[in-house]
C-alpha positions as CSV (number, residue, x, y, z in Angstrom):
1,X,0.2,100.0,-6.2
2,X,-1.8,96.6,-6.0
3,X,-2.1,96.3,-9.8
4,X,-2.2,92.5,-9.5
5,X,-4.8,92.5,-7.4
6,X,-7.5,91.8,-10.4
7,X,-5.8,88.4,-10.6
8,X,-6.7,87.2,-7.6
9,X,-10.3,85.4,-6.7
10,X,-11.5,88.6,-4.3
11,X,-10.6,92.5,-4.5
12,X,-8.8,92.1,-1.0
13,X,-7.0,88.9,-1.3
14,X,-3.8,90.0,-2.2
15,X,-3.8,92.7,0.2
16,X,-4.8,89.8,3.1
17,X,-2.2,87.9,1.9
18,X,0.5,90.7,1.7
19,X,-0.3,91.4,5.5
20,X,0.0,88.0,6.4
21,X,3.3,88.1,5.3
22,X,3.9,91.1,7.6
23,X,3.7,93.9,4.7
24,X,1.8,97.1,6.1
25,X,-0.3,98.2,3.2
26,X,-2.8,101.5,2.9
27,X,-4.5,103.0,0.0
28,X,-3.7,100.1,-1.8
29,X,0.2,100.7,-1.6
30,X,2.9,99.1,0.0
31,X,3.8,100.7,3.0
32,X,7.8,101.1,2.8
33,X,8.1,99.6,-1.0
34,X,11.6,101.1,-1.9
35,X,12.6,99.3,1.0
36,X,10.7,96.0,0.6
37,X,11.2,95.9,-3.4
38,X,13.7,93.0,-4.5
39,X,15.4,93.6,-7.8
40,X,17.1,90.3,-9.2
41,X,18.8,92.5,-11.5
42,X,20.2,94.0,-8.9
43,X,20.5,91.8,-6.3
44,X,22.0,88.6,-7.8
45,X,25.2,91.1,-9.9
């Protein structure tokens, strides 16, 4: 889910900017999360 989005100065500016990163999103979801997520916990063992 977009939770963040209330941070940002419009209701579809991080969405905008998540697609102009290339990241499909619908129903305010990432499209693919489990496969976009990055977990530095994870990721820098």
């Amino acid at each position: 889910m977009l939770t963040g989005k209330q941070h940002f100065e419009e209701a579809n500016a991080m969405k905008q900017r998540l697609e102009q990163e290339g990241i499909k999103v619908e129903n305010d979801q990432v499209v693919n999360f489990e496969k976009l997520f990055w977990d530095p916990g994870k990721e820098l063992m």
